[in-house]
C-alpha positions in Angstrom: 11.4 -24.5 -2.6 13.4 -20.8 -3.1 16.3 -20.3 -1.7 14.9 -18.7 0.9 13.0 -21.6 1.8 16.0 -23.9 1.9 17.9 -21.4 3.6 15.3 -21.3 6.6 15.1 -24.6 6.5 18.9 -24.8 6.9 19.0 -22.8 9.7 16.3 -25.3 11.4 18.5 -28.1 10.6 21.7 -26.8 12.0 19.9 -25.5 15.0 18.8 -28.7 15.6 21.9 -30.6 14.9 23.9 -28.3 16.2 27.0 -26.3 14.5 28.8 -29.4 12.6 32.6 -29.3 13.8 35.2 -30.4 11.5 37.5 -32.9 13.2 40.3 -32.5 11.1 41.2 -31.0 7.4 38.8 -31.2 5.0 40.0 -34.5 1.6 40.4 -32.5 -1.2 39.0 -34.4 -4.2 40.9 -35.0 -7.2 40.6 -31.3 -9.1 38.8 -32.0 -12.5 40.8 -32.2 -15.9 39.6 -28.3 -17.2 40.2 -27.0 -20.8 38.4 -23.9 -22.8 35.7 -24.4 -24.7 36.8 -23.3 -28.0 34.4 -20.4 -30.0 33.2 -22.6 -32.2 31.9 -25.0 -29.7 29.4 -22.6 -28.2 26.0 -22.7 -29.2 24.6 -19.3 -29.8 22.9 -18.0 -27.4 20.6 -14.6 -27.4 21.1 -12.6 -23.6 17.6 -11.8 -23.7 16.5 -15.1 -24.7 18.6 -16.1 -21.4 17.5 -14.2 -19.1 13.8 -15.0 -20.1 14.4 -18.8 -20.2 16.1 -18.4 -16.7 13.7 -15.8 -15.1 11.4 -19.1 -15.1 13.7 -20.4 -11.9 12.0 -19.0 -9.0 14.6 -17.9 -6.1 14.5 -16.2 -2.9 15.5 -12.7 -2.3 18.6 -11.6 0.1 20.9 -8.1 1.1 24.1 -9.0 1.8 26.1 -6.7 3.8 29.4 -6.4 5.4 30.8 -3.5 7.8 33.4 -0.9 7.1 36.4 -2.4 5.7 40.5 -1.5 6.9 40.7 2.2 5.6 37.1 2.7 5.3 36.9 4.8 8.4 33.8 6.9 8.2 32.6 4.7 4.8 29.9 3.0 6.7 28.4 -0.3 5.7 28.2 -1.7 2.2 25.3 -3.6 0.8 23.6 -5.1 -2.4 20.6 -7.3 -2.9 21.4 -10.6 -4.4 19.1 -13.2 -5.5 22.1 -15.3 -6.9 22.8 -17.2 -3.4 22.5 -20.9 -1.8 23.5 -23.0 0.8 26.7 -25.2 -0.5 27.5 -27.1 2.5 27.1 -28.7 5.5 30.8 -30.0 6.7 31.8 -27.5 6.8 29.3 -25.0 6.6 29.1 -22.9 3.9 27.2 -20.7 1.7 27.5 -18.8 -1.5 26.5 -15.7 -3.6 27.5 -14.8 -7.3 27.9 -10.9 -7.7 28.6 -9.4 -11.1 32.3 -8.6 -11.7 31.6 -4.9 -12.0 29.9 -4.2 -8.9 31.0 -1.1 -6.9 30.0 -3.1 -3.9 32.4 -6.4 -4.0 35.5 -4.5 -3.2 33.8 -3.3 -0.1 32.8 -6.9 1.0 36.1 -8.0 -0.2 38.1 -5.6 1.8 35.9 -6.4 5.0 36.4 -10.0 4.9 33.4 -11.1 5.9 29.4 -10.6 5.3 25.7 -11.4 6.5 23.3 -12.4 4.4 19.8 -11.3 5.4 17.1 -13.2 3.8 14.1 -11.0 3.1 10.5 -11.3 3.7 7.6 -11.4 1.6 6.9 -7.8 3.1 10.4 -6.3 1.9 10.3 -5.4 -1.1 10.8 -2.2 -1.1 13.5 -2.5 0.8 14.9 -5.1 -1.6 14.6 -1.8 -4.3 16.7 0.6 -2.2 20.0 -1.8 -2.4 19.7 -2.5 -5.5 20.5 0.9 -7.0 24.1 2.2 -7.1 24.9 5.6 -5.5 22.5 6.3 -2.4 22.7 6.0 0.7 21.1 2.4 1.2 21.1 2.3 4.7 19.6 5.4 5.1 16.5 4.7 7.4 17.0 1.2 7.9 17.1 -0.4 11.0 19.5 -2.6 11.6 22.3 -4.0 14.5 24.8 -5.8 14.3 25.7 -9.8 13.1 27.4 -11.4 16.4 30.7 -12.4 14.3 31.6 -10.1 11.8 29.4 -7.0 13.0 28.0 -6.9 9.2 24.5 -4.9 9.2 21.6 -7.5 10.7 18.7 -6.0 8.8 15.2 -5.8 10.8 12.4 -7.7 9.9 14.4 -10.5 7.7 13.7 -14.1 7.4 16.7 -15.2 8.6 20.1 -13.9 8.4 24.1 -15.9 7.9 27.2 -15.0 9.3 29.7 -15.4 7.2 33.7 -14.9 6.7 34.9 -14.9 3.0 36.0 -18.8 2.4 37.0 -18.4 -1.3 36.3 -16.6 -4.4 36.0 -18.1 -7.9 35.4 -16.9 -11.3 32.4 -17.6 -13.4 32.1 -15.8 -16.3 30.9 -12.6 -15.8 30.2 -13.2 -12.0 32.4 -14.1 -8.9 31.0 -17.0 -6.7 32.0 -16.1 -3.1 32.4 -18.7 -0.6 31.2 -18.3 2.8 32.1 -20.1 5.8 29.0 -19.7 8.4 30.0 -18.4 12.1 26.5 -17.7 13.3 23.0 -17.6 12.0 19.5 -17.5 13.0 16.0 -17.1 12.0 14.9 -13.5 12.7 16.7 -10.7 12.9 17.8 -11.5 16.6 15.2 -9.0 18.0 12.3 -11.2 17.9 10.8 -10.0 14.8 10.4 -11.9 11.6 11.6 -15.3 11.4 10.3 -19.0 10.4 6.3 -17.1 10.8 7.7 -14.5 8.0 6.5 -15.3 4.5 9.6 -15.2 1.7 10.0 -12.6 -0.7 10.3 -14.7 -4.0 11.2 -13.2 -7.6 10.0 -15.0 -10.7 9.9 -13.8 -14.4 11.5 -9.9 -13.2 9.1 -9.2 -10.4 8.5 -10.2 -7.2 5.5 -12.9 -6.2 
């Protein structure tokens, strides 16, 4: 299953269930004993070799957006696709996605606080294409409203979509993992259209299937 497959499938779940509440602060576990890995402990590995080893891994497809951040007046909304995401937790619930460290997008969704994840259909893919260039205008001629919580861009025709506000952000190498805590989600994009009957858009080996 993709990750847009267990992502509807979470949303089934915590529809059925219900939002899980969190009666009181979350036990830390003890943090792990960390050290660097030295140079000469790292196996050689070839970036291309990587990312054709790895582009074996099926995933789902998403756009994460977020609105107009403090000082942004007249910005409008920011956006990237992203197939780097996955549900983390249930108690609380949260979610994550792992943007590159030099995206032009980031400090837009960082300054806003909060995002949506849409999760796209089998029938996006060209919509998929227009956020995933830097520059243009990605929102032109896309419909969209907005997410109940954070008012982040609710893309039409989606899978499903998660509201999120920004829970934490680590490092990871070259990438950020961002930590989303969920305020709202849904199959659909809340106008009827799409949801658990839409297909999802899958990428495997650079392309989408």
């Amino acid at each position: 299953m993709g990750h847009a497959g267990m992502a509807a499938a979470a949303v089934r779940y915590l529809r059925s269930a219900g939002a899980p509440t969190v009666a009181g602060p979350v036990e830390m576990l003890p943090r792990p004993e960390l050290r660097a890995v030295g140079e000469d402990e790292r196996a050689p590995v070839d970036p291309g070799e990587f990312r054709r080893v790895l582009g074996n891994f099926a995933t789902g497809v998403t756009v994460v957006t977020a609105p107009e951040g403090p000082g942004e007046a007249g910005a409008g909304p920011a956006g990237f696709a992203c197939q780097s995401f996955s549900s983390l937790s249930l108690d609380p619930p949260l979610v994550c996605f792992m943007v590159g460290r030099t995206s032009a997008t980031w400090p837009r969704i960082a300054r806003a606080g909060a995002f949506c994840v849409n999760v796209l259909g089998a029938h996006q893919g060209d919509l998929c294409r227009g956020f995933a260039v830097s520059g243009a205008d990605k929102f032109a001629g896309v419909g969209y409203d907005a997410a109940p919580v954070s008012g982040s861009p609710r893309l039409a025709g989606t899978a499903a979509w998660i509201d999120c506000t920004i829970h934490a952000v680590h490092t990871g190498g070259d990438h950020l993992i961002v930590v989303g805590r969920v305020d709202a989600l849904g199959t659909g994009d809340g106008s009827g259209d799409g949801g658990e009957g839409v297909a999802p858009l899958l990428f495997h080996r650079g392309r989408f299937v």
